[in-house]
MARMIPA-852536 format. One record per residue (C-alpha): residue number from 1; residue in three letters; x, y, z. Coordinates in nm, 2 decimals. Each point is the difference from the previous one (the first is absolute). Example, Ala and Ser with C-alpha at 12.3 -4.5 7.8 and 13.67 -1.06 7.14 Angstrom:
    k    r       u       v       w
    1  ALA    1.23   -0.45    0.78
    2  SER    0.14    0.34   -0.07
// end
This chain:
    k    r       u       v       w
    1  UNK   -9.51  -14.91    1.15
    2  UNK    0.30    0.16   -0.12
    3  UNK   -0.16   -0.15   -0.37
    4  UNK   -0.31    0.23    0.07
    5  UNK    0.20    0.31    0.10
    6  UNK    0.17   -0.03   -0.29
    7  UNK   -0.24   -0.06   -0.28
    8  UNK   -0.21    0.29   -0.17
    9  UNK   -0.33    0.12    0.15
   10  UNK   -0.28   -0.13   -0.24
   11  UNK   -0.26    0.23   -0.05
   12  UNK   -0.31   -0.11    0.16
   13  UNK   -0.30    0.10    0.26
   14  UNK    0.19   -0.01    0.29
   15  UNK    0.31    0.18   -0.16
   16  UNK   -0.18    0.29   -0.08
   17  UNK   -0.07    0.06    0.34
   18  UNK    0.16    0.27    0.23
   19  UNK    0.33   -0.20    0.15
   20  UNK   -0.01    0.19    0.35
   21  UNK   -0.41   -0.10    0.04
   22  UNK    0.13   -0.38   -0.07
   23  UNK    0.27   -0.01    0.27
   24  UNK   -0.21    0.17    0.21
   25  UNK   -0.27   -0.24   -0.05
   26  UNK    0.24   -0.27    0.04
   27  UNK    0.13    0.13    0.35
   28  UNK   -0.37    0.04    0.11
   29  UNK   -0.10   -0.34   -0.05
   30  UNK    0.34   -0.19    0.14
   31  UNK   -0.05    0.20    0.29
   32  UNK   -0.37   -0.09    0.09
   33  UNK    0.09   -0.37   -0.12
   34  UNK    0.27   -0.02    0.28
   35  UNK   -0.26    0.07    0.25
   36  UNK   -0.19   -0.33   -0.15
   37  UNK    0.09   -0.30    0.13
   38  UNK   -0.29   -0.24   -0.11
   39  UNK    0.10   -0.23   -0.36
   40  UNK   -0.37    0.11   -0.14
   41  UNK    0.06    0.33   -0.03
   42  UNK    0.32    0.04   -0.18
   43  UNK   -0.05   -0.28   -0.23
   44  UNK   -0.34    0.19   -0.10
   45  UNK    0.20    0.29   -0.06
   46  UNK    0.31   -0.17   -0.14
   47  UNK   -0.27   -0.14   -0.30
   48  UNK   -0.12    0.31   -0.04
   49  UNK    0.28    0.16   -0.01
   50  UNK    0.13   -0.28   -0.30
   51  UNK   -0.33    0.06   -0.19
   52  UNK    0.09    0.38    0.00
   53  UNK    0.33   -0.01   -0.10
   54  UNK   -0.06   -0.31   -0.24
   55  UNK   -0.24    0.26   -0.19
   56  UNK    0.14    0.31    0.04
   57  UNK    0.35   -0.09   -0.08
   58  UNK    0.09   -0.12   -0.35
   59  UNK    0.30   -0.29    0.06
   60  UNK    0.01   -0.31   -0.08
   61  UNK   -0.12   -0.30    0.28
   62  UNK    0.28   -0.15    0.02
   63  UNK    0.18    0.32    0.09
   64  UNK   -0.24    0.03    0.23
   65  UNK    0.10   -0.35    0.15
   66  UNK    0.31    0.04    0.00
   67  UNK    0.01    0.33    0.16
   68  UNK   -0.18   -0.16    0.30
   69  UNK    0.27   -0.26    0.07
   70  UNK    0.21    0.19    0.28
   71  UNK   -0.34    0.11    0.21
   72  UNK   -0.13   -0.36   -0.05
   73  UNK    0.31   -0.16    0.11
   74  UNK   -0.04    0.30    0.30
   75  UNK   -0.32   -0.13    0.05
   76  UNK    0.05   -0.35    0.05
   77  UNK    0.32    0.06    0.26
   78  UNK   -0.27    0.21    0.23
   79  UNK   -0.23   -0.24   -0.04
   80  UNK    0.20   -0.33    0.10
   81  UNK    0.19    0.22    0.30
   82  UNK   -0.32    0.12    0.13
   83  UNK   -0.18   -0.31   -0.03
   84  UNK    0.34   -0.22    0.18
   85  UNK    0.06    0.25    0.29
   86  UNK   -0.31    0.21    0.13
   87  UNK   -0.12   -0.22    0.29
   88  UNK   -0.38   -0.05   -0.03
   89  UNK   -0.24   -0.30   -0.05
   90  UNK    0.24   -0.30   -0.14
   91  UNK   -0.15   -0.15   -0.37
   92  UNK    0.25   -0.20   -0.08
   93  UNK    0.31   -0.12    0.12
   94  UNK    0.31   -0.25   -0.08
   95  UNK    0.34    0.04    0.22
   96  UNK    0.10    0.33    0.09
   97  UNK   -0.23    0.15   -0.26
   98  UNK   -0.35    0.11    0.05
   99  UNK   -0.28    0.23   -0.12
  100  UNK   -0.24    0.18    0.16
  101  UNK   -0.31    0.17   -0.08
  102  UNK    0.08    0.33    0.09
  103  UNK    0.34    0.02   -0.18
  104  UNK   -0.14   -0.14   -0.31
  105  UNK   -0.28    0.28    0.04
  106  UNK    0.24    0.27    0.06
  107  UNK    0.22   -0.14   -0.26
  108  UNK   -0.26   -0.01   -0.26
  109  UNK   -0.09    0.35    0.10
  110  UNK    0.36    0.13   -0.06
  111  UNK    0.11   -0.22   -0.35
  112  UNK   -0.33    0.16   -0.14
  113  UNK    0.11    0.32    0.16
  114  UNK    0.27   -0.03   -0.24
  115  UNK   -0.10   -0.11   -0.28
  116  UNK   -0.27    0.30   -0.03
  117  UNK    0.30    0.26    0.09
  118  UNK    0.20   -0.19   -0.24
  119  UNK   -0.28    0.01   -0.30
  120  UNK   -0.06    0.37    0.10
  121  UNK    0.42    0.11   -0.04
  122  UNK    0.03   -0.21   -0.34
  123  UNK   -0.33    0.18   -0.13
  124  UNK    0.17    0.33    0.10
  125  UNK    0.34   -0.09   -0.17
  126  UNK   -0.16   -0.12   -0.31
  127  UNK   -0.19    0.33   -0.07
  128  UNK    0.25    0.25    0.14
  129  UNK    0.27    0.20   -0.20
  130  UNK    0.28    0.13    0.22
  131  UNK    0.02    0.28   -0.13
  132  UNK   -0.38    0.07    0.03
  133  UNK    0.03   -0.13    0.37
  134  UNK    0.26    0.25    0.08
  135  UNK   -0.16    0.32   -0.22
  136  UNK   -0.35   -0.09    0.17
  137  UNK    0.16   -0.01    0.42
  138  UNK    0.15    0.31   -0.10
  139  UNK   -0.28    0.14   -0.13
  140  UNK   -0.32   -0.12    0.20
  141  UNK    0.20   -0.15    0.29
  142  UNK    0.26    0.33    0.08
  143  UNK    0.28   -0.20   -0.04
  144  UNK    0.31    0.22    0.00
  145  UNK    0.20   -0.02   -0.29
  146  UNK    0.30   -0.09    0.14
  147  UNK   -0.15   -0.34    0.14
  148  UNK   -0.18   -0.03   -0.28
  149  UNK    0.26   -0.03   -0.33
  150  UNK    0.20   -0.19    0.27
  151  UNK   -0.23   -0.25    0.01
  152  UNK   -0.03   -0.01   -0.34
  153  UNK    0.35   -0.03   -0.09
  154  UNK    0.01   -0.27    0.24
  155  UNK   -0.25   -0.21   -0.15
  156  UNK    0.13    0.05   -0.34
  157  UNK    0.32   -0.13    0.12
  158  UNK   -0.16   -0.27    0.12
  159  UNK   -0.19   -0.04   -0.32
  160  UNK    0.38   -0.05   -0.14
  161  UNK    0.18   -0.23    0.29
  162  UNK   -0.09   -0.33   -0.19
  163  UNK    0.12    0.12   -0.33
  164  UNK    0.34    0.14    0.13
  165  UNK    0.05   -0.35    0.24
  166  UNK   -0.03   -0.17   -0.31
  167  UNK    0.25    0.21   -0.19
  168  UNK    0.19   -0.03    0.26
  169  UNK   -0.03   -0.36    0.10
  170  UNK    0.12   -0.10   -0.37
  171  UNK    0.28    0.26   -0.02
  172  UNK    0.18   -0.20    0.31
  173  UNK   -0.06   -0.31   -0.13
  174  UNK    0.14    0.09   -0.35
  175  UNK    0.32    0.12    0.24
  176  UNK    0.03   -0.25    0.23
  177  UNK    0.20   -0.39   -0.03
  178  UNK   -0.27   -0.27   -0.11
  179  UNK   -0.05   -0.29    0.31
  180  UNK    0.12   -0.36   -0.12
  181  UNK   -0.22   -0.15   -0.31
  182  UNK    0.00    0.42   -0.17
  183  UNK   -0.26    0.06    0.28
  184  UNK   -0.07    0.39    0.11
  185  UNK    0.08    0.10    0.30
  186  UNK   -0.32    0.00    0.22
  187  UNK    0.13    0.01    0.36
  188  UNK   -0.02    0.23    0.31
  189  UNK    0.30    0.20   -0.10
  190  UNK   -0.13    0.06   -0.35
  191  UNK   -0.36    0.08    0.13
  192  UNK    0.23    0.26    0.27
  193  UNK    0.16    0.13   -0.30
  194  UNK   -0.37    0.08   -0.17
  195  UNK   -0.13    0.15    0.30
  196  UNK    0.27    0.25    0.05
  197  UNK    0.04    0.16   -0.33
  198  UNK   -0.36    0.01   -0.03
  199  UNK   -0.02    0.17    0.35
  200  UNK    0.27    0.28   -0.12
  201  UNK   -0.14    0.05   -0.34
  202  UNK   -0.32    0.08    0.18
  203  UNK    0.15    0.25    0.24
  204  UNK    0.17    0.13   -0.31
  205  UNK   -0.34    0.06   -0.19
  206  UNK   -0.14    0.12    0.33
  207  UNK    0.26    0.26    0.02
  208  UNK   -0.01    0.16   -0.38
  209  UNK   -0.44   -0.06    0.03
  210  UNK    0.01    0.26    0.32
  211  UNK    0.27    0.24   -0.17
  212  UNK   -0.24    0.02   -0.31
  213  UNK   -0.31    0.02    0.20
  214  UNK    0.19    0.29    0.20
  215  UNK    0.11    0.19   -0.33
  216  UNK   -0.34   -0.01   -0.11
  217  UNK   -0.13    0.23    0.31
  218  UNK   -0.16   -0.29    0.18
  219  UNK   -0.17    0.11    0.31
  220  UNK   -0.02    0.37   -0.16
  221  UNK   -0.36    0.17    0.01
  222  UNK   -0.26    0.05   -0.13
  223  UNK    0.02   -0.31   -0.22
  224  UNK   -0.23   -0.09   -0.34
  225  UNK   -0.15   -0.32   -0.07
  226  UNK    0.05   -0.12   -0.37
  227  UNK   -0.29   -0.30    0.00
  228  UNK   -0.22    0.11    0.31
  229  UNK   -0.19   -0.26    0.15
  230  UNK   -0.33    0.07    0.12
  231  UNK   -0.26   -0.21    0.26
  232  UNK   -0.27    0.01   -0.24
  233  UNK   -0.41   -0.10    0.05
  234  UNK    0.11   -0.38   -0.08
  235  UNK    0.26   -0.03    0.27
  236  UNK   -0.26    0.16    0.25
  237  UNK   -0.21   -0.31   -0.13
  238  UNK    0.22   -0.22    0.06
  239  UNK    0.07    0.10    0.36
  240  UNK   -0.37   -0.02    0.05
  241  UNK   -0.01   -0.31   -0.13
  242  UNK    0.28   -0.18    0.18
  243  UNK   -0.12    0.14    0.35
  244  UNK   -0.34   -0.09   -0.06
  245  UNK    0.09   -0.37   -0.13
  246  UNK    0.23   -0.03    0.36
  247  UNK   -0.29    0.15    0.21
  248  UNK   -0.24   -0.28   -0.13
  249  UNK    0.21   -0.25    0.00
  250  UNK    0.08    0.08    0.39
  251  UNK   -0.33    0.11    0.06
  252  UNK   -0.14   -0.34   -0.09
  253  UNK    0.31   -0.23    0.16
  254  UNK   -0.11    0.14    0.32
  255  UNK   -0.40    0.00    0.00
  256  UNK    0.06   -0.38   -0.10
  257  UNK    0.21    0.00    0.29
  258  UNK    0.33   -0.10   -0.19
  259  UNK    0.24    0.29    0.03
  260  UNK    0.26   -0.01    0.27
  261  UNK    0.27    0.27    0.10
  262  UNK    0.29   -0.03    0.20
  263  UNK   -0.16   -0.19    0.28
  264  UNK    0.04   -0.33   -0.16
  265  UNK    0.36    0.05    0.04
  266  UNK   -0.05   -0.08    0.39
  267  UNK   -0.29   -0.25   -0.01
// end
């Protein structure tokens, strides 16, 4: 993920759109998803959800793929936990292990759970500058200044942690005694090493980033915005369209009597 963060925002469909209406659209739909607990549901959504940001986002597949590896492997965990330990109707069975019905129904439910959340956060993070993010919670969300160039320093330092472990990784390895056969050292106490001077030059940064953002009247108002950015007739659109598409799709999970909501946790 730190890979997507990182790279520049393409300009496509979904880019273009107001960031604050995407991560509230986001939060909308996990939250009404966590209330689902059937597998239908969510793995409608989660397809729909890949369709969307297949065609609205410009990346490659394959980044695509890859970006789905950590909420897949997510996925699976759920899914093999729920379906080993929720008591319920046994389907199979060998030893100690067993799975029943119910935990592979509730696991289902979550992995796809997660795999539409996931889809829905690497959609967001491959169309969303920081920088827009930031300008557009301070300007359409209230977001007070202080709490918002915070944030934004803090992701851009982020943005810059694997470059500076790098830098810093080989700098101690160019100063410390090669291991036996001209080996680097790759051990605990080097790794230790690593970690605290990257930890102190980060503090460091932290401290001169709030003494500029202070000289530079940070929290002073009224403020200007150099590149507003405005909720336009499109990102209404959009809204409409992404509540509309989740009503259906719930609307018709429960007249075909599919959808299921927290209950199945105690059946």
């Amino acid at each position: 993920m730190s890979a997507l963060t990182a790279a520049p925002v393409a300009d496509s469909p979904l880019a273009r759109r107001n960031p604050t209406v995407k991560l509230a659209l986001l939060t909308l739909v996990s939250l009404v998803v966590v209330l689902v607990l059937d597998p239908v549901t969510p793995a409608v959504l989660y397809l729909l959800a890949l369709a969307g940001v297949a065609a609205s986002v410009r990346v490659p597949a394959r980044a695509l793929l890859v970006a789905h590896v950590p909420f897949l492997l997510f996925a699976v965990g759920v899914l093999v936990v729920n379906a080993l330990a929720r008591p319920g109707t046994v389907l199979w069975q060998a030893g100690l292990l067993r799975v029943t019905e119910e935990g592979l129904s509730v696991g289902a439910a979550l992995a796809a759970r997660t795999l539409l959340i996931g889809v829905l956060a690497i959609g967001f993070l491959l169309s969303t500058d920081g920088v827009a993010l930031m300008t557009s919670l301070h300007q359409n969300a209230r977001l007070g200044a202080r709490v918002t160039y915070a944030i934004l320093a803090g992701y851009r330092m982020l943005q810059e942690m694997p470059r500076e472990w790098s830098t810093i990784a080989h700098a101690h390895t160019v100063r410390a005694a090669l291991r036996d056969g001209g080996r680097p050292p790759r051990g605990p106490r080097h790794l230790a090493g690593v970690v605290f001077t990257l930890l102190v030059v980060s503090v460091r940064k932290g401290e001169r980033m709030a003494q500029a953002l202070e000289s530079r009247g940070l929290g002073l108002e009224p403020r200007t915005t150099w590149r507003p950015v405005r909720v336009t007739r499109t990102d209404r659109a959009l809204v409409a369209g992404v509540v509309a598409v989740l009503a259906a799709v719930l609307a018709v999970s429960a007249w075909l009597g599919i959808l299921q909501g927290p209950g199945a946790l105690s059946s």
